[in-house]
PyMOL Python script that loads the backbone (N, CA, C, O; Angstrom):
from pymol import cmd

cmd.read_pdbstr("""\
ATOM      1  N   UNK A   1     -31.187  99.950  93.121  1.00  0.00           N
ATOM      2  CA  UNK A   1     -31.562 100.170  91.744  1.00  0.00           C
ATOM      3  C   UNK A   1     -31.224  98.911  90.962  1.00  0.00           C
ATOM      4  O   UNK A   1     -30.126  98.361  91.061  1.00  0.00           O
ATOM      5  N   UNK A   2     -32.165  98.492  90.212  1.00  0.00           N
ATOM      6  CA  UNK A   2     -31.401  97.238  89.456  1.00  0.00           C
ATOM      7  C   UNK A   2     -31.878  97.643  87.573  1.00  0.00           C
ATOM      8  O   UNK A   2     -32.443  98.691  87.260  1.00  0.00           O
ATOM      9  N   UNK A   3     -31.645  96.998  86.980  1.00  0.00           N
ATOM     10  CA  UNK A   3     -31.519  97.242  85.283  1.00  0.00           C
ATOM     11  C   UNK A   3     -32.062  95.540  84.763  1.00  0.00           C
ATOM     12  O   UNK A   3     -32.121  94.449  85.330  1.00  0.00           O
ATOM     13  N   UNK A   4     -32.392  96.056  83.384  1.00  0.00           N
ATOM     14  CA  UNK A   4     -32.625  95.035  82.723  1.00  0.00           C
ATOM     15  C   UNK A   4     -32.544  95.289  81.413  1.00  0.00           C
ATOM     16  O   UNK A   4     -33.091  96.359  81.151  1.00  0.00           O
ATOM     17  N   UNK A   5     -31.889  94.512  80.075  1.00  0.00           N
ATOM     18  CA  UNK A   5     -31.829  94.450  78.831  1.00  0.00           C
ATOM     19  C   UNK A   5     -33.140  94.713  78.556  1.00  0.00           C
ATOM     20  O   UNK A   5     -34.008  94.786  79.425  1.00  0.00           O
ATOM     21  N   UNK A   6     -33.335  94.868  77.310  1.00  0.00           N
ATOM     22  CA  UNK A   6     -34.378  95.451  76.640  1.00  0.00           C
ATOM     23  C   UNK A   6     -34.056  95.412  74.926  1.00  0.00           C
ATOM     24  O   UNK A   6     -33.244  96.203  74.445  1.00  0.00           O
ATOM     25  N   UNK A   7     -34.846  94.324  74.004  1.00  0.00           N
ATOM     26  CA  UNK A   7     -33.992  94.820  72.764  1.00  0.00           C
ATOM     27  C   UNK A   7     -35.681  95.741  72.234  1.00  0.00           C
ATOM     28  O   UNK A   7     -36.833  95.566  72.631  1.00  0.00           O
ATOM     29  N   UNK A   8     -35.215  96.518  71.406  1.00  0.00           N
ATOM     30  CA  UNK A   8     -35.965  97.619  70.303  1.00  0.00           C
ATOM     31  C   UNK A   8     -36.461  96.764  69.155  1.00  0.00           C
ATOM     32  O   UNK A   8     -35.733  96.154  68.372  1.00  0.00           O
ATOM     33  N   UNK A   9     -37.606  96.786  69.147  1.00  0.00           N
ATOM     34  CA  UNK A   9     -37.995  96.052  68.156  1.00  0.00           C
ATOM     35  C   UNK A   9     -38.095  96.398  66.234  1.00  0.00           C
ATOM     36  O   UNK A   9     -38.543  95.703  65.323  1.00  0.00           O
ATOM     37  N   UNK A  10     -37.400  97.886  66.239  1.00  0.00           N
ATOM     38  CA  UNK A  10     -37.410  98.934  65.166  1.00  0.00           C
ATOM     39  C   UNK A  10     -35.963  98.719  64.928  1.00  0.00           C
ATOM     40  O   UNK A  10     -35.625  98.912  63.761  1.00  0.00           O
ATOM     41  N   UNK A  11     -35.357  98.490  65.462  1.00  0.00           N
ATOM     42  CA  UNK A  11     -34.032  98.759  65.065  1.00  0.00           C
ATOM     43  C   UNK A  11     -33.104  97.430  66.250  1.00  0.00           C
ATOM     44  O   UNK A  11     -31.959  97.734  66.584  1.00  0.00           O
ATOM     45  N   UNK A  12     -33.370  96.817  66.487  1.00  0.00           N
ATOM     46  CA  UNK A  12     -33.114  95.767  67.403  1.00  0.00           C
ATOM     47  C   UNK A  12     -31.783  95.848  68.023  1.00  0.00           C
ATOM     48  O   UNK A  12     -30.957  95.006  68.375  1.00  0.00           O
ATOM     49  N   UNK A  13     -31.851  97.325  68.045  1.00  0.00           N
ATOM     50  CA  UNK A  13     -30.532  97.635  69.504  1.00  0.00           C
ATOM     51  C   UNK A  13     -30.871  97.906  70.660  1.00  0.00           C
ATOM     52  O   UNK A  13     -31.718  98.757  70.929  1.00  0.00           O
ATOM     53  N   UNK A  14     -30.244  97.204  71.510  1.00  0.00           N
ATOM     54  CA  UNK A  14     -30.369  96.598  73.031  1.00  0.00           C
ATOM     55  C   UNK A  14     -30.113  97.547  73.828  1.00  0.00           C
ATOM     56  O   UNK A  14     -29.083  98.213  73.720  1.00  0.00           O
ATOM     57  N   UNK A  15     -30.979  97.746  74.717  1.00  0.00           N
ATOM     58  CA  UNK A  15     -31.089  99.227  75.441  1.00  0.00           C
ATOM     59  C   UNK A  15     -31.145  99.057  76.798  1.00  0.00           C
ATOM     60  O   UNK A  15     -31.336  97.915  77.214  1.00  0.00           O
ATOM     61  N   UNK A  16     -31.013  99.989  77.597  1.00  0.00           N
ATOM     62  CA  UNK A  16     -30.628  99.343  78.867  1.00  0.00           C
ATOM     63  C   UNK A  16     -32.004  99.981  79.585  1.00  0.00           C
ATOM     64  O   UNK A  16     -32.473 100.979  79.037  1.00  0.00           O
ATOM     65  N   UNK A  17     -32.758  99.400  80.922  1.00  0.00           N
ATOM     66  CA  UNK A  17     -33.756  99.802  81.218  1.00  0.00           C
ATOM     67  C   UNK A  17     -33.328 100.043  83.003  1.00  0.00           C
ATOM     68  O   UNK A  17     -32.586  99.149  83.411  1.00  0.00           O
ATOM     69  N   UNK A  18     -33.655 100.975  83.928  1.00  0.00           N
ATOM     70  CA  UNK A  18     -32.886 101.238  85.246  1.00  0.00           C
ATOM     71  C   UNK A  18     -34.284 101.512  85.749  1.00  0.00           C
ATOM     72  O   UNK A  18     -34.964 102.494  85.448  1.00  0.00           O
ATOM     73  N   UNK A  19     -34.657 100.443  86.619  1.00  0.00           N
ATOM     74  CA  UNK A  19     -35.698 100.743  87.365  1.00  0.00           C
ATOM     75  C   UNK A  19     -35.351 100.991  89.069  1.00  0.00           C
ATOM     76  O   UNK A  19     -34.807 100.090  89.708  1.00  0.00           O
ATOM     77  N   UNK A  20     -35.637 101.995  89.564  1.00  0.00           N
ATOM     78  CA  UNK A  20     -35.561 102.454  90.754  1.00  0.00           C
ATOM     79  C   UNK A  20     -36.480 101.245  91.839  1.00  0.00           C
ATOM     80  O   UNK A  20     -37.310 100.423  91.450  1.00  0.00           O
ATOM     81  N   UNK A  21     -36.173 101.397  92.765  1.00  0.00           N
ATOM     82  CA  UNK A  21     -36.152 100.357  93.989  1.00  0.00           C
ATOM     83  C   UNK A  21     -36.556 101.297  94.756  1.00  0.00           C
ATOM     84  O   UNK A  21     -35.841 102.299  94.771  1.00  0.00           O
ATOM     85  N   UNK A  22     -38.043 101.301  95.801  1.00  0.00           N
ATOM     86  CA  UNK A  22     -38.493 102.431  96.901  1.00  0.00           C
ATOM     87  C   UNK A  22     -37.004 102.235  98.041  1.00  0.00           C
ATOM     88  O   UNK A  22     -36.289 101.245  97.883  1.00  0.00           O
ATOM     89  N   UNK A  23     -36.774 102.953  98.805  1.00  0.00           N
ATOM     90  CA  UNK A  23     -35.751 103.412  99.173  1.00  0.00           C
ATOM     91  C   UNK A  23     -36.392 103.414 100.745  1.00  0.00           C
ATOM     92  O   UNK A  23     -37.385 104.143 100.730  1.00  0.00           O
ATOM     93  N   UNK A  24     -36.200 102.940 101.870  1.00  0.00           N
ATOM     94  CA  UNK A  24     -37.697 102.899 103.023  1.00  0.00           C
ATOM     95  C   UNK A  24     -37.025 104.189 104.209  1.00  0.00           C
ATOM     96  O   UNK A  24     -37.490 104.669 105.243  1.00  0.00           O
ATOM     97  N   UNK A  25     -36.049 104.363 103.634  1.00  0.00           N
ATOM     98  CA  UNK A  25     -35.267 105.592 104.154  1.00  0.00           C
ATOM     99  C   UNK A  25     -35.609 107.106 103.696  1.00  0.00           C
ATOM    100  O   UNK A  25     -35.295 108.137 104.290  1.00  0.00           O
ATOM    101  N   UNK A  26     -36.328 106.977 102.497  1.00  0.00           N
ATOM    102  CA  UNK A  26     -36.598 108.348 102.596  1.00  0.00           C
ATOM    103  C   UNK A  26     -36.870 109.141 102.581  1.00  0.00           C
ATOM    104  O   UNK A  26     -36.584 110.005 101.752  1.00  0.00           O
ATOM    105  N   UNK A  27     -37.503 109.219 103.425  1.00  0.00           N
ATOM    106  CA  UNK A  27     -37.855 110.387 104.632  1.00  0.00           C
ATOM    107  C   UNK A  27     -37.083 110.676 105.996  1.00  0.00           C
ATOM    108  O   UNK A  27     -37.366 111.388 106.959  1.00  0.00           O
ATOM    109  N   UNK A  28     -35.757 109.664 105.643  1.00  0.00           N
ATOM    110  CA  UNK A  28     -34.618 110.213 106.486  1.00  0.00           C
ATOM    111  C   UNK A  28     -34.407 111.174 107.131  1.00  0.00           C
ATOM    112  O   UNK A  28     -34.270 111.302 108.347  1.00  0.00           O
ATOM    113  N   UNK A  29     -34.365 112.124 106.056  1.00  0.00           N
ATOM    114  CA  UNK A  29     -33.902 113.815 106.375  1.00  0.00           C
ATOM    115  C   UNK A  29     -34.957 114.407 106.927  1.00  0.00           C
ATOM    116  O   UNK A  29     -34.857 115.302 107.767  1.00  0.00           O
ATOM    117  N   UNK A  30     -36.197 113.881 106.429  1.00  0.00           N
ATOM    118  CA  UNK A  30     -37.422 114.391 107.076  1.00  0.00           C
ATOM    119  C   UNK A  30     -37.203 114.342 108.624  1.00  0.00           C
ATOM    120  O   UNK A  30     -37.309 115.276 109.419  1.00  0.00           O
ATOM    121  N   UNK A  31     -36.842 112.917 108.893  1.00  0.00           N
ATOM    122  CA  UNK A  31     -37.107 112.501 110.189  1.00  0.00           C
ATOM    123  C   UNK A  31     -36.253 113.272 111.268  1.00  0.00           C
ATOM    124  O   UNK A  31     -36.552 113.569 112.425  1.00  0.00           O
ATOM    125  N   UNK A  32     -35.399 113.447 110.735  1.00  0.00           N
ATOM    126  CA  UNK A  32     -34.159 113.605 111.383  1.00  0.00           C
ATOM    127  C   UNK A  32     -34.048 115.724 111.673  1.00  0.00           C
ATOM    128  O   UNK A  32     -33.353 116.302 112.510  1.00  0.00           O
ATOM    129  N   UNK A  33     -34.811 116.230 110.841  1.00  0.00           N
ATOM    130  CA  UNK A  33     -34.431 117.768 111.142  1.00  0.00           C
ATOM    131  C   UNK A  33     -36.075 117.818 111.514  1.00  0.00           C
ATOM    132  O   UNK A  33     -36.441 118.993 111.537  1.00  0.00           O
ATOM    133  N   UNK A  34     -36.947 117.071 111.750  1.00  0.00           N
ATOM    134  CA  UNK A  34     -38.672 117.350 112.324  1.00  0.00           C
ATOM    135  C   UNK A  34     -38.278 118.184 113.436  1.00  0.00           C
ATOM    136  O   UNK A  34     -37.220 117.952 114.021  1.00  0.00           O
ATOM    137  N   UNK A  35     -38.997 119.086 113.761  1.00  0.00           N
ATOM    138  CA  UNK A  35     -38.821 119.991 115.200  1.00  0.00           C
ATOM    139  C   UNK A  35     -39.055 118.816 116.457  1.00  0.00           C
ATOM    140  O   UNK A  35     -38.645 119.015 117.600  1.00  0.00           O
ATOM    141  N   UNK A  36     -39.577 117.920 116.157  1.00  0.00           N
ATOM    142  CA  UNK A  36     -39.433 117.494 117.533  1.00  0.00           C
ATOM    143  C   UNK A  36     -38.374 116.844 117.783  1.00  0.00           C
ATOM    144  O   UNK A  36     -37.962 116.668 118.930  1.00  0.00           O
ATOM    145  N   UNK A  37     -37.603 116.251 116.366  1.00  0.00           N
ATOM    146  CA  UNK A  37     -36.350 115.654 117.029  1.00  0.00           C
ATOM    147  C   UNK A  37     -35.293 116.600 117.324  1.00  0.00           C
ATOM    148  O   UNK A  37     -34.583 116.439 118.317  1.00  0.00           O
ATOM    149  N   UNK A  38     -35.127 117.645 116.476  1.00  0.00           N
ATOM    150  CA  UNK A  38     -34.374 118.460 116.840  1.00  0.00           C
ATOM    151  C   UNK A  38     -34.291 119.278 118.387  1.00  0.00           C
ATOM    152  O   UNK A  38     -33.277 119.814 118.836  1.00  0.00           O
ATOM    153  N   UNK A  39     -35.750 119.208 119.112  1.00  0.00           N
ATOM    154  CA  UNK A  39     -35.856 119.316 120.445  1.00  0.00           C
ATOM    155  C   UNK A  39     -35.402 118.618 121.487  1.00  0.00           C
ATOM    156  O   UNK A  39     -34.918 119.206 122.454  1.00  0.00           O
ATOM    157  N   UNK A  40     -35.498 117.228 121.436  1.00  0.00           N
ATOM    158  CA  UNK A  40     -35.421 116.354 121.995  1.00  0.00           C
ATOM    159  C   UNK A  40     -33.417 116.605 121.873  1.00  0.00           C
ATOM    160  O   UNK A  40     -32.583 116.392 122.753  1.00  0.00           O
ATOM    161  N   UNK A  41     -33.309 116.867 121.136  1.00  0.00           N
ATOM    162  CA  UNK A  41     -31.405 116.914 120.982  1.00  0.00           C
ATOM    163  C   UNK A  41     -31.168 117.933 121.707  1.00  0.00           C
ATOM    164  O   UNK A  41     -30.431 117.972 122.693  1.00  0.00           O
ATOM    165  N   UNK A  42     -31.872 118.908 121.177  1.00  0.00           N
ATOM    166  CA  UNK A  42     -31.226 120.238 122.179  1.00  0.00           C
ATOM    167  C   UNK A  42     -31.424 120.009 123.373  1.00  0.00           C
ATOM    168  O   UNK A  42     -30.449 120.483 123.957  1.00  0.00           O
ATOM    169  N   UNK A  43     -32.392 119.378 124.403  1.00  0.00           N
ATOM    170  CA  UNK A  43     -32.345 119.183 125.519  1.00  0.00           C
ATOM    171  C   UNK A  43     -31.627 118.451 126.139  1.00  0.00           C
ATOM    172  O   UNK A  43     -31.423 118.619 127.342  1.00  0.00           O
ATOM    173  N   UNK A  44     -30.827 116.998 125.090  1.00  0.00           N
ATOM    174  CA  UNK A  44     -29.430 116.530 125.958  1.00  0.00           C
ATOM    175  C   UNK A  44     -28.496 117.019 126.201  1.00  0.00           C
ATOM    176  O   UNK A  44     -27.821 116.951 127.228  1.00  0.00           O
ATOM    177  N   UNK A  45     -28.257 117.880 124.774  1.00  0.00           N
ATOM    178  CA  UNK A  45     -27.128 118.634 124.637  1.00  0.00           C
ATOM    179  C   UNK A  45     -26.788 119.667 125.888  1.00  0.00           C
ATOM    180  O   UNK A  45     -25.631 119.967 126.183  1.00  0.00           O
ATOM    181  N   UNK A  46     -28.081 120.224 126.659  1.00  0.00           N
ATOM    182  CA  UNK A  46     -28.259 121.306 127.307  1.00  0.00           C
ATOM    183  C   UNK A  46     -28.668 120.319 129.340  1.00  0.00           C
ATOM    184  O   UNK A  46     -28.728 120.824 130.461  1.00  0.00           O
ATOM    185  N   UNK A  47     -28.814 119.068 128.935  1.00  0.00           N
ATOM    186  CA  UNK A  47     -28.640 118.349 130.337  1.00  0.00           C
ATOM    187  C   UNK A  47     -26.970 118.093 130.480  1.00  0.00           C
ATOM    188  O   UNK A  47     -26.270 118.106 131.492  1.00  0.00           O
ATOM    189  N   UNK A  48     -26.696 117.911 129.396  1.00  0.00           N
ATOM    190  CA  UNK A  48     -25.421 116.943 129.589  1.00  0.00           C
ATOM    191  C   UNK A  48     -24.288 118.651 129.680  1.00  0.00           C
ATOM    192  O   UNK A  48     -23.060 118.625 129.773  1.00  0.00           O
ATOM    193  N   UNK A  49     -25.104 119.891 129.622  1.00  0.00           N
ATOM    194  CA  UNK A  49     -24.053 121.096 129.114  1.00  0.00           C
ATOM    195  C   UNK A  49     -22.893 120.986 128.232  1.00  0.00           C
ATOM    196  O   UNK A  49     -21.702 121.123 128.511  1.00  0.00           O
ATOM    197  N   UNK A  50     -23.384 120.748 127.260  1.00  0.00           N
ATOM    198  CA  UNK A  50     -22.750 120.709 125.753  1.00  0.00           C
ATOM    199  C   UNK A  50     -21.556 121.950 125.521  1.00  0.00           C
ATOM    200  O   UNK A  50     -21.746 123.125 125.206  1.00  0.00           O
ATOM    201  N   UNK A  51     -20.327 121.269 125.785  1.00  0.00           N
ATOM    202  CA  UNK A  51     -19.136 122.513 125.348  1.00  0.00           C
ATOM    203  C   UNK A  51     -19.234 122.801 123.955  1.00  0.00           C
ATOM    204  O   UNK A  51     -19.907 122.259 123.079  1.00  0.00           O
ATOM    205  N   UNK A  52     -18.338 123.873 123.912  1.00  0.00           N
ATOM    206  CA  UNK A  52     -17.881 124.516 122.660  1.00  0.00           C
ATOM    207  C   UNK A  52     -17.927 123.528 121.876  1.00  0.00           C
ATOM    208  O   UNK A  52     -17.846 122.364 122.269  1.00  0.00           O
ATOM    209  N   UNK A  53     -18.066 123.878 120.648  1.00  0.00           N
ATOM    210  CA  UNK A  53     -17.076 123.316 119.441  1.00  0.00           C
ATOM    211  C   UNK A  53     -16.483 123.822 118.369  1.00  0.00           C
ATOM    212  O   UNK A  53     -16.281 124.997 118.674  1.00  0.00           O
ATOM    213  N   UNK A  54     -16.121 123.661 117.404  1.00  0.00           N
ATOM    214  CA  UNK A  54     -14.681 124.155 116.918  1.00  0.00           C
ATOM    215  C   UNK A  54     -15.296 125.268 116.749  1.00  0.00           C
ATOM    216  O   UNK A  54     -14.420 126.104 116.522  1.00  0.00           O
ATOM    217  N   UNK A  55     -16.332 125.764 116.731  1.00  0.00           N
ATOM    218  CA  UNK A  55     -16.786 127.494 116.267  1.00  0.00           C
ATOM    219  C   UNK A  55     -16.543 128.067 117.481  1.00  0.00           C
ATOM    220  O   UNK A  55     -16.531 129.297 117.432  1.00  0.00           O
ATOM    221  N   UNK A  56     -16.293 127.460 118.840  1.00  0.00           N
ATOM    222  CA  UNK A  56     -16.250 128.219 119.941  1.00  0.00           C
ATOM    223  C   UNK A  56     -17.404 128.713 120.905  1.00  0.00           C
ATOM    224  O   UNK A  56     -17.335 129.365 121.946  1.00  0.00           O
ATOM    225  N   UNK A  57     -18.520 128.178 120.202  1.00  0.00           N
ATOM    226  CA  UNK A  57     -19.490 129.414 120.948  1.00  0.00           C
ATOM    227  C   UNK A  57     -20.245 128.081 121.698  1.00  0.00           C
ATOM    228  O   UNK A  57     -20.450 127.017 121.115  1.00  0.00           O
ATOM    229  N   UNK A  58     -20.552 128.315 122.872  1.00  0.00           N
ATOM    230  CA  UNK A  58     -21.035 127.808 123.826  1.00  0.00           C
ATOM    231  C   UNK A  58     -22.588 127.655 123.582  1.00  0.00           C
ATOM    232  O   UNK A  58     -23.119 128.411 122.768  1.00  0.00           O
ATOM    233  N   UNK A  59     -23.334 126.716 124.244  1.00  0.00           N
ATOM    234  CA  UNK A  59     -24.707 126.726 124.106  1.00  0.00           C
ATOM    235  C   UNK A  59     -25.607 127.820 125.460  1.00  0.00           C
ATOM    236  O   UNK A  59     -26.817 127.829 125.687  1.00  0.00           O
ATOM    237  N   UNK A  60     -24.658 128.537 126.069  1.00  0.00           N
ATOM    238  CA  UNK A  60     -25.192 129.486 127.019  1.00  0.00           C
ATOM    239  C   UNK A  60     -25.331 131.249 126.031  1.00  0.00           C
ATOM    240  O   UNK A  60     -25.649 132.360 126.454  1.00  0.00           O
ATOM    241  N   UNK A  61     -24.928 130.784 124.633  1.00  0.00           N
ATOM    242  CA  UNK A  61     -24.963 132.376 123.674  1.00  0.00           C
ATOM    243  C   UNK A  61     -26.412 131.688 122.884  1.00  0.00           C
ATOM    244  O   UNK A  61     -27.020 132.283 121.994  1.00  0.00           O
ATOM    245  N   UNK A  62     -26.772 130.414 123.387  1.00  0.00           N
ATOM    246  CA  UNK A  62     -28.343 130.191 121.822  1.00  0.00           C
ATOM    247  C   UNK A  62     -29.360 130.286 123.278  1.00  0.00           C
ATOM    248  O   UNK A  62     -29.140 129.927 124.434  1.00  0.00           O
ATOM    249  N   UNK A  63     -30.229 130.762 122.806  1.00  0.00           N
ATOM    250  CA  UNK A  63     -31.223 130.613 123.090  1.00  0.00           C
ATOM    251  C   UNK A  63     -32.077 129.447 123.849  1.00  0.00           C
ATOM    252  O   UNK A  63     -33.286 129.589 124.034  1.00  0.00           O
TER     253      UNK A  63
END
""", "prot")
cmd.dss("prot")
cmd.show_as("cartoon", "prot")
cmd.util.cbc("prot")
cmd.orient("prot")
């Protein structure tokens, strides 16, 4: 994000202007919960037999 001064030409107080910057990330979250990546995970998880974790429950109780 970057900014730039700005004075008002009505009242010539200096105002601040915040122009946003495209961001090439995002669709991050998109990318990242898409069913196919989320497939592609469950199948290491389920080569490599993925233990418990702190909830306890094994990947032999999902589906």
């Amino acid at each position: 994000m970057s900014s730039h001064n700005t004075e008002n030409s009505n009242e010539g107080v200096n105002m601040r202007r915040v122009t946003e910057t495209p961001n090439p990330d995002g669709y991050l979250l998109e990318r990242i919960l898409s069913r196919e990546n989320m497939q592609q995970a469950w199948k290491r998880v389920k080569a490599n037999k993925g233990a418990p974790g702190v909830d306890k429950i094994s990947i032999e109780v999902c589906p």
